[in-house]
C-alpha positions in Angstrom: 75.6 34.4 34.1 72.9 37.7 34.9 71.8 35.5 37.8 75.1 34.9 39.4 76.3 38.3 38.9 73.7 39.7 40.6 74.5 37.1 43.7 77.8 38.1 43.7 76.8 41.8 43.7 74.5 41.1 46.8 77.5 39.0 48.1 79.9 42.1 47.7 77.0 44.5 48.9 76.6 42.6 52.5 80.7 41.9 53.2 81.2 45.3 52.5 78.6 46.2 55.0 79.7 43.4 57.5 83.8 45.3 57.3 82.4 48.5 57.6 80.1 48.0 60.6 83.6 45.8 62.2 85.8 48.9 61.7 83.3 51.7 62.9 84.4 53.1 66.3 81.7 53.7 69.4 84.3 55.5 71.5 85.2 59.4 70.7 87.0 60.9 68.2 89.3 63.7 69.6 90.8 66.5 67.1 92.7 69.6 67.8 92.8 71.8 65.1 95.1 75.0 65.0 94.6 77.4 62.1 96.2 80.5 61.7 94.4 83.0 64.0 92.6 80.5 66.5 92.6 77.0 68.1 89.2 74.5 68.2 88.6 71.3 69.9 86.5 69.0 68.1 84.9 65.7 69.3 83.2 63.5 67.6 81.2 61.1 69.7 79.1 58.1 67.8 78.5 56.4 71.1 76.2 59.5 72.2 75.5 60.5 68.7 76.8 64.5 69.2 79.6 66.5 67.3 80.7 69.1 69.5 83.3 71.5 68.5 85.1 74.7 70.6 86.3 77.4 69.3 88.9 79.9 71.2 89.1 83.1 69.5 92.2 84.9 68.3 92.9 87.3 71.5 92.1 85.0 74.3 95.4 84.0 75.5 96.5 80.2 76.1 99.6 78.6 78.3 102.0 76.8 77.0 104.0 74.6 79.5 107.0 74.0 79.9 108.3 77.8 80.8 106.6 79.1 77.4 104.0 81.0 79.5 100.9 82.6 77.8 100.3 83.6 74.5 97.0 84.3 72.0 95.0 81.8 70.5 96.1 83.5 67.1 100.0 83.0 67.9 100.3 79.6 68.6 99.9 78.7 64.9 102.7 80.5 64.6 105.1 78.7 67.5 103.8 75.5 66.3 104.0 75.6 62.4 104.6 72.1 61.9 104.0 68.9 63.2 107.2 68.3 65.2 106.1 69.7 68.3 103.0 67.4 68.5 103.7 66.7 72.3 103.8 69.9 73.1 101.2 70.8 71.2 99.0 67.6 73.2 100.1 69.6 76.4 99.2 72.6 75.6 95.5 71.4 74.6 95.3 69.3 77.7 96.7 71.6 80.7 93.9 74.6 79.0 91.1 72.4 78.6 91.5 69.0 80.1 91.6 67.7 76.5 93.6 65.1 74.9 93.8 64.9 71.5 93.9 61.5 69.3 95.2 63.7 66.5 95.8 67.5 65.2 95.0 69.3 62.2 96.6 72.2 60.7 93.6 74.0 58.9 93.6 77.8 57.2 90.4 77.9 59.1 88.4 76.1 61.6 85.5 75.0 59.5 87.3 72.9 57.0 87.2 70.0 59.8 83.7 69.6 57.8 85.3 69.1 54.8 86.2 65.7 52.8 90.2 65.8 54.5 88.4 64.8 57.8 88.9 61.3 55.8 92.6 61.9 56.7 92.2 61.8 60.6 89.4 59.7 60.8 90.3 57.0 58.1 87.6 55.5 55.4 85.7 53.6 57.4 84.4 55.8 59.7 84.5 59.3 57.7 82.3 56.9 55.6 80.0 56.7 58.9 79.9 59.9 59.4 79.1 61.2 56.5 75.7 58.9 56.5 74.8 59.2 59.8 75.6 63.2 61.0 72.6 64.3 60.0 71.1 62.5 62.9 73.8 63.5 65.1 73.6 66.7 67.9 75.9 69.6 66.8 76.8 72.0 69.0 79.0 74.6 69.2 80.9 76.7 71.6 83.0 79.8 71.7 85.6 81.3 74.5 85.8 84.8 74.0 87.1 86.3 77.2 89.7 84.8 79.4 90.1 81.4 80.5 89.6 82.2 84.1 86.5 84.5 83.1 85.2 81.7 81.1 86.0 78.9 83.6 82.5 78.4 84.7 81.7 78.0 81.2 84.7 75.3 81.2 83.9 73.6 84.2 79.9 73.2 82.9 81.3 72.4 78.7 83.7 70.4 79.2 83.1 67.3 81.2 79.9 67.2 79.7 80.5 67.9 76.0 84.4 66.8 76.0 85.1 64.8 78.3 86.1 60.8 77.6 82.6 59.2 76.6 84.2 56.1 79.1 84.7 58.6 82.3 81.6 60.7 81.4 79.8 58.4 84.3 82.3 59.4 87.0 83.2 55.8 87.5 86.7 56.2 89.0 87.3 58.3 91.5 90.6 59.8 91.9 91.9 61.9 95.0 94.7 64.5 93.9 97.3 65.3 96.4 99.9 68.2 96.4 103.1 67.3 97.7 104.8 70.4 96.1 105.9 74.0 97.9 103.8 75.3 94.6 100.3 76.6 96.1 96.9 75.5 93.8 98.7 73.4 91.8 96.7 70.8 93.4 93.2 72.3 92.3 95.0 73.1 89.4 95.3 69.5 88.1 91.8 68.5 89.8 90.2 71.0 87.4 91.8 69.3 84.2 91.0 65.9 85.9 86.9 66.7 86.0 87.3 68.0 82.8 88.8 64.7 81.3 85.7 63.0 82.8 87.7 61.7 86.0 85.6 61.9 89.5 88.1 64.1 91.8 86.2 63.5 95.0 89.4 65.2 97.5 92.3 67.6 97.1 94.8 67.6 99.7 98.4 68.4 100.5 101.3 66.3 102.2 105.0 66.7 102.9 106.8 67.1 99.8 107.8 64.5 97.3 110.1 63.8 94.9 108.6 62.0 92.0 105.0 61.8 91.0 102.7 58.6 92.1 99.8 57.2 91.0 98.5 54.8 93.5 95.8 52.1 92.2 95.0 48.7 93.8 97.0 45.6 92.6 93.5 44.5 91.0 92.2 47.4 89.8 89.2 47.0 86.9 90.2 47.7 83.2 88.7 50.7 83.2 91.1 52.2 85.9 93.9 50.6 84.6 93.3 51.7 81.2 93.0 55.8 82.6 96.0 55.8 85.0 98.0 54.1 82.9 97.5 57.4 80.4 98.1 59.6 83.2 101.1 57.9 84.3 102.6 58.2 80.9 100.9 61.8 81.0 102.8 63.0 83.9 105.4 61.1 83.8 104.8 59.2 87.1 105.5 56.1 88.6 102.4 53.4 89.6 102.8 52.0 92.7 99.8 49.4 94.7 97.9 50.3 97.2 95.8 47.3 98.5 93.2 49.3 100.7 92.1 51.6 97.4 88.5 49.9 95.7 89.0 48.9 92.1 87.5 52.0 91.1 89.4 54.7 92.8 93.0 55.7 93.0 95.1 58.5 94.6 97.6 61.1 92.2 100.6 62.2 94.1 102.0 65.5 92.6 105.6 65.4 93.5 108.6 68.2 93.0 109.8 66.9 89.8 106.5 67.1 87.7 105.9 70.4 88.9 109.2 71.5 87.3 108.6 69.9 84.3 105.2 71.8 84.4 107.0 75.0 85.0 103.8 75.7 87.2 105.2 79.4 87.9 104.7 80.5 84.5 101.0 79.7 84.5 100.4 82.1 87.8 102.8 84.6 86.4 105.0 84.5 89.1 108.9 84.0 88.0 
């Protein structure tokens, strides 16, 4: 009986291992967290083995899209004080910092990500993994203290590097943004949110105006591509439409009139 309880306890022992080691996740783990005087973006990346977490401090101001406009990091707890506004709230993180979230916390304060209720947004199996392996994990931290156009070389070096998708991180599709808006930068506007998701933006351009918004991609395009502008699409609300000359790797975002209405572009550069 001591002998076969023992191989059933080794049995147990290895098929627990074999499940956990099936469920744990290479790719990154995205968290925005909101607390009552600032907002953090957290990343937790297994596949390079680094934590990295920013941290905007209370009087740095953030835009909301949409027509909110711009308000401090130690307000938007307050406009968002539930979880009913999580779109907006994936906006907001994305169009200040190129940053898409898998999930958000509400936290009294930045540092209990840390704590044992990361198990809620990253499930058992891999809070179990983190909890072993962190130790042997990079950490680094980062803090915007000034304005976000004061801070953007900051941004541009942080965030595709520290951020950024871990699958884009190698610049393997390359993407051409073109403005076909009367709204001036909102081109390089996008472009700068695009790097900072990990996208390759290799032109910016402008063309007659446009309607709707158009991502062009080849009828063939890899999985990789597929997988990205298919987000964006759904992102930006815009319509996919072939392009047989475009490489598998590359495709072309046409900013038309209605998404920069949506975007309420004006409200970012203060002009009403």
């Amino acid at each position: 009986m001591k002998k076969f309880l023992i191989i059933l306890g080794i049995i147990l022992i290895f098929g627990l291992g074999w499940l956990l080691k099936k469920d744990w996740r290479e790719d990154d783990f995205k968290l925005g967290i909101i607390t009552p005087d600032r907002v953090a973006l957290l990343s937790i990346s297994p596949g390079r083995g680094m934590i990295n977490l920013l941290t905007v401090n209370p009087e740095v101001e953030l835009w909301l899209p949409g027509g909110m406009g711009w308000y401090p990091s130690n307000r938007i707890k307050k406009i968002f004080d539930n979880d009913k506004n999580i779109d907006s709230i994936d906006k907001m993180f994305y169009y200040n910092f190129g940053f898409v979230p898998e999930k958000i916390a509400f936290l009294t304060g930045v540092d209990q990500w840390r704590e044992w209720r990361l198990m809620k947004y990253l499930g058992v199996v891999n809070w179990f993994r983190y909890v072993i392996e962190q130790d042997n994990w990079l950490y680094k931290t980062e803090t915007i203290s000034q304005s976000l156009d004061l801070e953007k070389e900051i941004l541009d070096e942080t965030l595709p590097r520290d951020f950024a998708d871990n699958e884009l991180q190698g610049g393997e599709i390359k993407i051409s943004v073109v403005n076909a808006t009367e709204k001036n930068g909102l081109g390089a506007f996008v472009a700068d949110r695009l790097n900072w998701m990990g996208f390759n933006v290799v032109e910016v351009g402008s063309e007659a105006i446009k309607l709707e918004c158009e991502i062009m991609v080849k009828t063939t395009t890899n999985a990789l591509t597929k997988k990205y502008t298919d987000l964006l699409a759904k992102m930006f609300n815009c319509s996919q439409v072939s392009n047989a000359t475009l490489l598998p790797d590359e495709a072309i975002l046409y900013l038309g009139q209605n998404y920069a209405q949506m975007l309420n572009y004006n409200s970012y550069v203060r002009t009403f």
